[in-house]
N, C-alpha and C positions, 0 to 999 in steps of 0.2 A: 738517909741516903741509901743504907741497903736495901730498905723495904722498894724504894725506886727503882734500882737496879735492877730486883727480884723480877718485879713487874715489867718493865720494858724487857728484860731478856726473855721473858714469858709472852710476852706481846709475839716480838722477835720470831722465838719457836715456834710457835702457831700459825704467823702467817709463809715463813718459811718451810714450814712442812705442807700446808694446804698443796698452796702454790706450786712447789718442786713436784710435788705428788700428782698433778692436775698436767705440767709441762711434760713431762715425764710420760706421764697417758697418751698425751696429745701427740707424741714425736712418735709415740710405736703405735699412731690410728688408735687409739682406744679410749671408750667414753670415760671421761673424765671424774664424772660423779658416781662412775663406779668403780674405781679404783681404791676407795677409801673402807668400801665394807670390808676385806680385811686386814686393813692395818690400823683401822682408828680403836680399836680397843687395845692392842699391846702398844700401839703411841701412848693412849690414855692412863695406862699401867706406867711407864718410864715416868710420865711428868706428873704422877701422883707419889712416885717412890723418890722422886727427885727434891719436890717441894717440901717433902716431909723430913728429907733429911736435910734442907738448909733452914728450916723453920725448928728443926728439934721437935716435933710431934710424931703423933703416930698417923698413920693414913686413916683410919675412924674420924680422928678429931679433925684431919683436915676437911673430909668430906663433910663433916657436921659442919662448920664454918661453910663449907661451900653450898650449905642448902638440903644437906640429906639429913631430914630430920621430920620430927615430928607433928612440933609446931606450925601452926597454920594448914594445916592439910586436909582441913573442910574449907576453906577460901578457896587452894587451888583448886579442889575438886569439882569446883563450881565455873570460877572465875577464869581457868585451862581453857574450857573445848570453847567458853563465850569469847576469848580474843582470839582464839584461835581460826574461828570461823567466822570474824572482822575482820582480821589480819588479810585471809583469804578471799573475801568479796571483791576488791578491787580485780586484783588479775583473774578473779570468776566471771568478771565484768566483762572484762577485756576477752578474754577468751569466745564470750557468747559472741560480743558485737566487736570487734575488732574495727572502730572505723577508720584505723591509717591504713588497713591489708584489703585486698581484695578476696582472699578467701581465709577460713580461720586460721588460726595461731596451730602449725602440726611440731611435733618435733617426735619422732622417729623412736629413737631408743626405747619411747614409754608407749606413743603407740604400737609397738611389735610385741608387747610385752605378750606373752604366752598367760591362760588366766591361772596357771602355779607361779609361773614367774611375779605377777601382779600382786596375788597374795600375799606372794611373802616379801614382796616390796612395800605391800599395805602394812603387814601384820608383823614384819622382823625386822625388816632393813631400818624402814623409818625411824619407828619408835625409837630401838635400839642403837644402832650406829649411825643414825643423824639426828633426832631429837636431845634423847638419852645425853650421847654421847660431847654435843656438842655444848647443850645447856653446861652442864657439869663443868667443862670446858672457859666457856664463855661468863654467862650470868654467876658459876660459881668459883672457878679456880682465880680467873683473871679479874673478875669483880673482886674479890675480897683482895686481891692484890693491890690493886689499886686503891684500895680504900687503907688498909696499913699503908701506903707510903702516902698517904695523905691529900690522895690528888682532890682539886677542885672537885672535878667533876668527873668521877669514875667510871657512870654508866655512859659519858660520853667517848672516852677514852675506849671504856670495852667495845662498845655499839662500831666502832671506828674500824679496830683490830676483828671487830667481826663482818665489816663489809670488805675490807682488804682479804679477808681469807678465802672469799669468796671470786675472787678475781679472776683468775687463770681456770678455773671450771663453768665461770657466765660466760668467757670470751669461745670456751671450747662449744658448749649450751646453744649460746645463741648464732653457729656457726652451723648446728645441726637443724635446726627452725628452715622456717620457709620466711624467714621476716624477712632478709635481701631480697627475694624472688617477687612477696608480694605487696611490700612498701612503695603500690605505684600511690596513693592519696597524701601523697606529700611532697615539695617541690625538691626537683632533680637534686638540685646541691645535699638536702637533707639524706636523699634517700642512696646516694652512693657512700655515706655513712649509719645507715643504718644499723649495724651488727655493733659499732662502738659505738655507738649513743643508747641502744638497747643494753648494750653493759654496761656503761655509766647510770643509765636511768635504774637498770637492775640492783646497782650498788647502792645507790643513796635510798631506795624503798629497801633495801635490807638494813642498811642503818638507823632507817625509823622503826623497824622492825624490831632491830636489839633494843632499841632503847624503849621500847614500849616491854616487850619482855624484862627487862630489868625494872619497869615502872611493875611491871605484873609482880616481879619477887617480891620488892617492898611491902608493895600493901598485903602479900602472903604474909607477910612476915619473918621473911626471909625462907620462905620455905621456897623450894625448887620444882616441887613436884607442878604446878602453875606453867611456870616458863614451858616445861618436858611438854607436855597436855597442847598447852598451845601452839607450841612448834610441829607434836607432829599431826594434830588434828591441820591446820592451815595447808601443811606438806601433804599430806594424804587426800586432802580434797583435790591439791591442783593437780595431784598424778594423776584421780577419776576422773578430770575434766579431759588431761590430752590424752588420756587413753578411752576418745568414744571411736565409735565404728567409722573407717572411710566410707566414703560414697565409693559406690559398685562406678 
């Protein structure tokens, strides 16, 4: 019963901090999914110092349960950038041929990106404070949580809590797009909901998402470094695709 509790209130925290973090943005104009480059590592510091002291470990061993280890890490080394860049093909799809929009998929924030800004969105932001940060998070803190309180079926519970956290940053996302403007190829009723069906439709491809990441930890072997790889290889393609050149 505790190990339940542990997990749901871990659930809990996570999608309440996303979420508040993302409204929060949203009310003072300001992009949503960037709001978390500097708070999700001293978040990640509290809910690693936290677990450790309702578990009685030390944070080493927590993380080694969570996947930070050594084991399997010629699998992930391999099997990373290959689902990573699956993961990614669909919305690469979408992006090239877009056939419900009349012109591509733009969304603003990534195309203005400056080419330092870009880098270090390729080369820092990602890996580290959304990759990095969230596997750890996801596939490691709250998977293993779930799996002591002995749920069913853990990777679907995590996969769940990780499309929820996603929520209030898709609704901010796909408000910055051009998808209301150019969803004329689909009938009127559809396309005056647009922007929530694109966040619903967002949410449930993020939860097939986690749950193929959490299929990727398994066959590592419980290793993490797999998930990390593939999360930010898939993130890093889709930034290079909306950030090509406008037409003059």
């Amino acid at each position: 019963m505790r190990e339940r509790i542990e997990a749901a209130a871990l659930a809990a925290a996570l999608v309440g901090y996303s979420n508040g973090l993302a409204i929060r943005a949203m009310r003072r104009g300001a992009v949503a999914d960037e709001s978390y480059t500097r708070s999700n590592g001293p978040f990640l510091a509290v809910l690693i110092a936290a677990l450790a002291v309702v578990r009685g470990v030390g944070p080493g061993r927590l993380l080694h349960e969570a996947g930070l280890q050594r084991a399997g890490w010629q699998r992930s080394l391999v099997a990373g950038p290959l689902l990573g860049a699956l993961l990614a093909t669909p919305a690469l799809i979408f992006f090239a041929r877009p056939l419900v929009l009349e012109q591509p998929l733009e969304y603003d924030p990534i195309a203005d990106l400056s080419p330092r800004a870009f880098r270090r969105r390729i080369w820092l932001e990602l890996p580290l404070t959304v990759a990095l940060f969230e596997e750890i998070v996801f596939r490691g803190l709250l998977d293993t949580a779930w799996r002591r309180a002995r749920r069913p079926q853990p990777a679907l519970a995590t996969s769940l809590t990780f499309a929820a956290w996603h929520w209030a940053v898709s609704v901010d996302t796909m408000r910055r797009t051009n998808i209301a403007a150019q969803a004329t190829r689909v009938p009127l009723l559809l396309r005056r909901h647009a922007n929530a069906l694109s966040v619903g439709g967002g949410m449930m491809a993020t939860g097939v998402v986690g749950l193929a990441l959490s299929a990727l930890r398994r066959w590592c072997g419980g290793n993490l470094l797999g998930p990390v790889l593939a999360h930010w290889i898939a993130d890093a393609l889709l930034v290079a695709a909306l950030r090509r050149k406008r037409e003059p």
